[in-house]
N, C-alpha and C positions, 0 to 999 in steps of 0.2 A: 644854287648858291655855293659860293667855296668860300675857304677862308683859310688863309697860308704864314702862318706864324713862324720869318725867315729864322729866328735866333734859336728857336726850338729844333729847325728841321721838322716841323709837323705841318701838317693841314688835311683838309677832308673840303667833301663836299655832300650835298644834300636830295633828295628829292621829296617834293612834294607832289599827290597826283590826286586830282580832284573830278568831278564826276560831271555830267552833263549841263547841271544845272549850276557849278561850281561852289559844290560842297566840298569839301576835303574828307579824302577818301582812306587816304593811307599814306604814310612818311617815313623815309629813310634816312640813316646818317652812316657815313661813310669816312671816318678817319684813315690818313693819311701820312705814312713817311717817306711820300716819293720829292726829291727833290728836284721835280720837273716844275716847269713855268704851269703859267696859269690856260693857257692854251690845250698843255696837255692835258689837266686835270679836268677841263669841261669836253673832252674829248670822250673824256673816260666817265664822266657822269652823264653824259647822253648816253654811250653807249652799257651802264649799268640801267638805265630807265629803259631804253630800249628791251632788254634780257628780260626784266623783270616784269615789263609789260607780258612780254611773252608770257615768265611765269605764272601768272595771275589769268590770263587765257584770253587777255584782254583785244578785241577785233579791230579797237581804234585808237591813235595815241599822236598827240597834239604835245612838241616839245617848242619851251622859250629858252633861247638863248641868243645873246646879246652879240655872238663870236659870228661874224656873218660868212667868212671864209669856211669856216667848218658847216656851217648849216647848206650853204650853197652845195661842197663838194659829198655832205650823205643824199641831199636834192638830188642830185646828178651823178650819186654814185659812181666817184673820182678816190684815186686813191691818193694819198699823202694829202701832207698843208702848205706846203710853199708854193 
């Protein structure tokens, strides 16, 4: 989830990560004063869940997101978005 308040220069995004049986497990919040589009920032919030899967020692990790150009190219491990 992001959320990008232009007249501030702020926003953040979110994660939530839930567990097999789809209990909620653990949540993060992640403020923001990048003033990148909204692309970038779910860019940067997969790859923060991703890390942090790692952290957590976790063996399997299922991500939603809506951005299907970015999910394709970490699918097929491509580099850049255009």
């Amino acid at each position: 989830m992001q959320q990008w308040t232009k007249k501030r220069c702020r926003g953040g995004f979110g994660i939530a990560t839930k567990d097999y049986n789809g209990k909620l497990v653990k949540t993060w919040a992640f403020p923001t004063r990048m003033k990148n589009d909204a692309s970038i920032l779910e860019a940067k919030a997969i790859r923060t869940a991703m890390l942090k899967a790692l952290e957590e020692g976790w063996t399997s990790l299922l991500i939603h997101s809506d951005y299907k150009v970015l999910v394709n190219r970490i699918n097929h491990r491509c580099i850049g978005l255009s």
